[in-house]
C-alpha positions as CSV (number, residue, x, y, z in Angstrom):
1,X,-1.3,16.8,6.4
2,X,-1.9,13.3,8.2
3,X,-2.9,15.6,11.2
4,X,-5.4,17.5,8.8
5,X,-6.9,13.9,7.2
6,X,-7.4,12.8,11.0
7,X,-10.0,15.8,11.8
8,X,-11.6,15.3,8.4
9,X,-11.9,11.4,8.8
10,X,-13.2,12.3,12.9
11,X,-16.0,15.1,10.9
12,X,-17.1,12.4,8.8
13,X,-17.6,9.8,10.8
14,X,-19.6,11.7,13.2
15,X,-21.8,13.7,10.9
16,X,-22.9,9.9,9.3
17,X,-23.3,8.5,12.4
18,X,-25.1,10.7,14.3
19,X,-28.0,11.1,11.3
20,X,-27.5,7.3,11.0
21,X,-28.4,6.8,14.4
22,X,-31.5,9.6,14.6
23,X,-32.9,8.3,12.0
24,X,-32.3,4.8,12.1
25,X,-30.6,4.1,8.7
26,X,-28.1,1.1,9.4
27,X,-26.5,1.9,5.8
28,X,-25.6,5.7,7.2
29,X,-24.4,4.1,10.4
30,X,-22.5,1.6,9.0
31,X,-21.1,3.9,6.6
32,X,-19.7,6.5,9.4
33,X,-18.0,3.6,11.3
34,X,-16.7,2.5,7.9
35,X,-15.0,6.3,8.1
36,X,-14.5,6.0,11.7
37,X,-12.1,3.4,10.9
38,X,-10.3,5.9,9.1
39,X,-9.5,8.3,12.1
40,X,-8.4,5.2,13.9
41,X,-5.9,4.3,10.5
42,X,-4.6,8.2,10.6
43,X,-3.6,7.7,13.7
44,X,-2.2,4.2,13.3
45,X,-0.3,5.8,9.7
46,X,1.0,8.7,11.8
47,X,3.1,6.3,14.5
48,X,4.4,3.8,12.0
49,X,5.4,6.4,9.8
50,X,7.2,8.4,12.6
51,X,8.6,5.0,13.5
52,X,9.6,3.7,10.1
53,X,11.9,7.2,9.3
54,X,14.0,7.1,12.2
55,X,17.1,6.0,10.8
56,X,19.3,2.4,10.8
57,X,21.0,1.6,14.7
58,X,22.5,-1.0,15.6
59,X,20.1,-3.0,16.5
60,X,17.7,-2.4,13.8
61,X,20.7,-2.4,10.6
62,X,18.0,-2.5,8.0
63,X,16.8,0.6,9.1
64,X,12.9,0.6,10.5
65,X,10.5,1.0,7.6
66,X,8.8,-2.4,8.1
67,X,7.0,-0.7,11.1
68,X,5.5,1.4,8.5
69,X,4.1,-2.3,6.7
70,X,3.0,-3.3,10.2
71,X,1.0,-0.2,10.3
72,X,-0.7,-0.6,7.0
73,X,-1.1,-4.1,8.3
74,X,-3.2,-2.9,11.2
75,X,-5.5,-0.8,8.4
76,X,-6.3,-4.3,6.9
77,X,-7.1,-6.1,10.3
78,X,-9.3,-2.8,11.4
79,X,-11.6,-3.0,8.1
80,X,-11.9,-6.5,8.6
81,X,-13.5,-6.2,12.3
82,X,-15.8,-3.3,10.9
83,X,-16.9,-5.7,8.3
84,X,-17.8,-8.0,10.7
85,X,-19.7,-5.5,13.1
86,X,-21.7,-4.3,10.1
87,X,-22.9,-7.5,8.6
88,X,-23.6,-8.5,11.8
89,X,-26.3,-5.5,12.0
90,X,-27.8,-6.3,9.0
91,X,-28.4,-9.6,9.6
92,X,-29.9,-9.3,12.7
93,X,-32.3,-7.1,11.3
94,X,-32.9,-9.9,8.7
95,X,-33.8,-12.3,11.4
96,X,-36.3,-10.2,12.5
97,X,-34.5,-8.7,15.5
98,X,-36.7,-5.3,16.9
99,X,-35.7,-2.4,15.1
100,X,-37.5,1.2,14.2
101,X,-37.6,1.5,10.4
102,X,-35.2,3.9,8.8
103,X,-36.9,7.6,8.8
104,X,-35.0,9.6,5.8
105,X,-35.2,12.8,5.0
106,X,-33.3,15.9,2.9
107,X,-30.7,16.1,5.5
108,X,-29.6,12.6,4.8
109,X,-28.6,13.8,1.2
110,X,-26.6,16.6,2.4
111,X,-25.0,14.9,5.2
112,X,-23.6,11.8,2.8
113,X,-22.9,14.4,-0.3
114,X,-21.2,16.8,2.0
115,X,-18.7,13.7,3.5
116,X,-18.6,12.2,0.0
117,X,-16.6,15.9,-1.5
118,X,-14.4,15.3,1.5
119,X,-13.7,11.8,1.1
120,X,-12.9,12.1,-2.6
121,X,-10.5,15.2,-1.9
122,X,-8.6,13.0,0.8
123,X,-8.1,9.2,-1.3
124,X,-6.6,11.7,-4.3
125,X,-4.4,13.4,-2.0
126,X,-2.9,10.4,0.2
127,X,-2.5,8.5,-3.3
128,X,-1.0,10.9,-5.3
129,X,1.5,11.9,-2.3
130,X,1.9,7.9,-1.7
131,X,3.0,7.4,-4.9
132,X,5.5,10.1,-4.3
133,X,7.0,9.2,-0.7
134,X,6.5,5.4,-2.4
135,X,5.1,4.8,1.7
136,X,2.6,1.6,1.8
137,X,1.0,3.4,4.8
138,X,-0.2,6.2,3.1
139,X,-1.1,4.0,-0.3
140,X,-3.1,1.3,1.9
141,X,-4.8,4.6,3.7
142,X,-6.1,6.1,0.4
143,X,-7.4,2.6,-1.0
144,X,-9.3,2.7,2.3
145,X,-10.5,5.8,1.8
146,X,-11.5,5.3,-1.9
147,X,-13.5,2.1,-0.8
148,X,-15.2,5.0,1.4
149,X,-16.1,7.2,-1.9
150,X,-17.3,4.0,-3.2
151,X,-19.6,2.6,0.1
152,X,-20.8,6.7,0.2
153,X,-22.4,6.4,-3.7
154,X,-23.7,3.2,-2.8
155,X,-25.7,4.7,0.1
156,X,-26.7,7.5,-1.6
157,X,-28.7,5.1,-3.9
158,X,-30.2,2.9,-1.1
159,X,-31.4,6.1,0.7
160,X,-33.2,6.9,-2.4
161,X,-35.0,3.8,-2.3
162,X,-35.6,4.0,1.3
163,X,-37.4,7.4,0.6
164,X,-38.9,5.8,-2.1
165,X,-40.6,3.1,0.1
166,X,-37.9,0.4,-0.1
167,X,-36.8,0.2,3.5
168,X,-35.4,-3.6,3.1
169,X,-32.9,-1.9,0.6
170,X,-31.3,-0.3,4.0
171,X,-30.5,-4.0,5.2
172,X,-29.0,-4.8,1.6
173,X,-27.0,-2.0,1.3
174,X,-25.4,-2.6,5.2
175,X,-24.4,-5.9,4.5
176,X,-23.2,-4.8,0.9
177,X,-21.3,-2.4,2.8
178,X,-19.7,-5.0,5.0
179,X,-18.9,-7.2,1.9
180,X,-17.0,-3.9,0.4
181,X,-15.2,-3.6,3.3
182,X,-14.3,-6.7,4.0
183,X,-12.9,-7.1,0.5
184,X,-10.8,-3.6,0.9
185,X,-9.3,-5.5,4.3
186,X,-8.4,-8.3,2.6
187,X,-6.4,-6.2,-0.3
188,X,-4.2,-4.0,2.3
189,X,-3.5,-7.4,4.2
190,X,-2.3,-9.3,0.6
191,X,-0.2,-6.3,-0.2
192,X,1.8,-5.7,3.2
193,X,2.1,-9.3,4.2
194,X,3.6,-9.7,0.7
195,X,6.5,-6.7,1.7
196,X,6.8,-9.0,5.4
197,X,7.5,-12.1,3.6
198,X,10.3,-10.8,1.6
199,X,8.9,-11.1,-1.7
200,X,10.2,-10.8,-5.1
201,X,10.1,-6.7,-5.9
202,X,11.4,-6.6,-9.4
203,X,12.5,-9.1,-12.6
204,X,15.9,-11.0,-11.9
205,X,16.1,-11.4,-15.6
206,X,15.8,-7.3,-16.3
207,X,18.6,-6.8,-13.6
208,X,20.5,-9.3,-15.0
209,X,20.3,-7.7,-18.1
210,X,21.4,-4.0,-16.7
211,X,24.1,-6.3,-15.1
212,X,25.7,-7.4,-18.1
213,X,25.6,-4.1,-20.3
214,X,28.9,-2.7,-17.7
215,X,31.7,-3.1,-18.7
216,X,33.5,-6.0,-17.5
217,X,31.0,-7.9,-16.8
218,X,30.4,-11.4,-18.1
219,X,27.2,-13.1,-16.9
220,X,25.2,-12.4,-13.5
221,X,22.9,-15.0,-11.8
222,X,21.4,-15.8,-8.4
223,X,19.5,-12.5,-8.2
224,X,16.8,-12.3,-5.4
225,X,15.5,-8.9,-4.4
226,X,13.0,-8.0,-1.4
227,X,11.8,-5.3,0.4
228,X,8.9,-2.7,-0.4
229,X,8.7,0.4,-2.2
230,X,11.3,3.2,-1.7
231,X,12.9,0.0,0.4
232,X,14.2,-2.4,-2.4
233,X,17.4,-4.8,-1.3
234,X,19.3,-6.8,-4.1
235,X,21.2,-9.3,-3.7
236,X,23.5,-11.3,-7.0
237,X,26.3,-13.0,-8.5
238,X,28.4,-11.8,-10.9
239,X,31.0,-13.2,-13.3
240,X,33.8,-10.6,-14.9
241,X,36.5,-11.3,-17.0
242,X,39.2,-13.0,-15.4
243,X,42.2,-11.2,-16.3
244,X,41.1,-8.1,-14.2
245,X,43.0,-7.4,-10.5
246,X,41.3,-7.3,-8.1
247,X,41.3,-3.0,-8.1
248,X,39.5,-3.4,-11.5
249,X,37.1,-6.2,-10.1
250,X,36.0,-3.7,-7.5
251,X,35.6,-1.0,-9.7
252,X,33.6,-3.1,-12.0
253,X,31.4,-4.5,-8.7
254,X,30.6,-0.6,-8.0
255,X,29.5,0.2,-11.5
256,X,26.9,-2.6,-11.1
257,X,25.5,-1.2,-8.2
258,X,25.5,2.1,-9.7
259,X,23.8,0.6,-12.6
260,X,21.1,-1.3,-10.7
261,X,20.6,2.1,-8.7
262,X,19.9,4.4,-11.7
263,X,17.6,1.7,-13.6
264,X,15.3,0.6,-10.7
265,X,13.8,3.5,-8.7
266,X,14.0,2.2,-4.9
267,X,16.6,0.1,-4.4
268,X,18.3,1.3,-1.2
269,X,21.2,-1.7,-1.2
270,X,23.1,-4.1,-4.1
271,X,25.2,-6.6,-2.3
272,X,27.3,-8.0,-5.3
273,X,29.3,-11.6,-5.1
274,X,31.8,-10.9,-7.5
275,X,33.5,-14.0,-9.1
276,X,35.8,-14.7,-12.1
277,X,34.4,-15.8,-15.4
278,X,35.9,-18.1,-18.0
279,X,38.6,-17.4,-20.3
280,X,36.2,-17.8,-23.6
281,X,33.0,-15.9,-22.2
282,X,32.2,-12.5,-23.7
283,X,32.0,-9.3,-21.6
284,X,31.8,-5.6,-22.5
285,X,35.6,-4.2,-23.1
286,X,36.4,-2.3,-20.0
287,X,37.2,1.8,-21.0
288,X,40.9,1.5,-21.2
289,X,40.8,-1.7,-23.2
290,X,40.8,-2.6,-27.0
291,X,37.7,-4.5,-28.6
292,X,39.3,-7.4,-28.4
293,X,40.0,-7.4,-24.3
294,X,43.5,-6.6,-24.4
295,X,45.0,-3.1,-22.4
């Protein structure tokens, strides 16, 4: 489908650029190299996510799905050089820099209504299908896309005033356009360098609770957790009644990892520190004991 996005992206672009340039709108010129950045993203989103799949070696033991992050990471840097090349136009223009005024017509309508159905059909279907694969690539992608849905309506407006005999809204709109942009850049970049950095992905104090409703288990502390979605590592201590062999500690370290599993949706790895709690602390009676913590 990424494939299919990538000829969409390539249509759009073109078909805004093309009138933008005929007719000299910089709003519908910046808008179609706001969507070419999206052909250049597809093709970014299709190598970090074949990259990312390919499976743990021994030199990558994690596995290879922060290539994926990487490539969402590129998406950020991308609509934060396209920001810059659009202001750039508009200010010029501002400063009184040579230009043919902006000559709009009906096709300018259909052009941006006709990429705005598209655009609106693509965000829904890389979000919804991001929120399944939980993959950052395709989530960043679709935010990208939405902020194009958004840039689209706003240059429907400004074209209206144009016709109407505004033509100094076209220089607004551009370097509203580069604002938008610049802010969608800055969003995708927070989010991913967030998953590089390692951090936190879910509430120590919530695992810690699932931690302690196992049987056998007396207290758990020093959780940290990292990763991103689908990705989720956890690390912790736990504490278990003292008594137990070390057969029945293991046992009891594996239904903690089963637990944290089935409670938090993406956690690939628990690596459990199993120590020995105090004689007096309370834990959950293991199956084949009495209330009281006695076999």
């Amino acid at each position: 489908m990424l494939w299919v996005t990538l000829a969409l992206n390539v249509a759009v672009a073109a078909a805004k650029i093309a009138y933008g340039h005929s007719a000299h709108a910089l709003s519908i010129r910046a808008d179609g190299f706001h969507s070419l950045t999206d052909s250049s993203n597809n093709l970014v989103g299709l190598l970090g996510v074949w990259w990312a799949s390919r499976p743990a070696d021994e030199g990558h033991p994690y596995g290879h799905a922060k290539f994926e992050v990487l490539a969402a990471g590129l998406v950020g840097v991308s609509l934060l050089g396209m920001a810059y090349d659009v202001a750039k136009g508009g200010i010029l223009r501002i400063g009184g820099a040579p230009t043919p005024a902006p000559q709009i017509d009906a096709l300018a309508f259909l052009v941006l209504a006709g990429t705005l159905a598209v655009n609106v059909g693509v965000s829904r279907w890389e979000r919804r299908r991001g929120e399944e694969l939980a993959s950052p690539m395709l989530t960043s992608d679709a935010l990208h896309t939405s902020s194009d849905v958004m840039v689209t309506i706003g240059v429907l407006a400004s074209v209206a005033l144009v016709r109407l005999g505004y033509p100094v809204v076209d220089i607004v709109a551009a370097i509203g356009i580069a604002g938008f942009i610049a802010w969608a850049g800055i969003g995708v970049l927070r989010t991913n360098l967030a998953y590089l950095a390692d951090s936190a992905r879910l509430d120590p104090e919530r695992i810690i609770a699932v931690a302690k409703t196992v049987p056998g288990v007396a207290s758990a502390h020093k959780v940290r957790t990292r990763g991103m979605p689908g990705s989720i590592y956890v690390d912790l201590h736990i504490q278990v009644a003292p008594h137990l062999t070390v057969v029945d500690a293991h046992r009891v370290t594996h239904w903690v990892i089963d637990a944290l599993k089935a409670d938090f949706s993406g956690v690939r790895d628990v690596l459990v520190h199993t120590e020995p709690a105090r004689a007096d602390q309370p834990y959950v009676p293991l199956p084949d004991e009495t209330p009281g913590g006695s076999r």
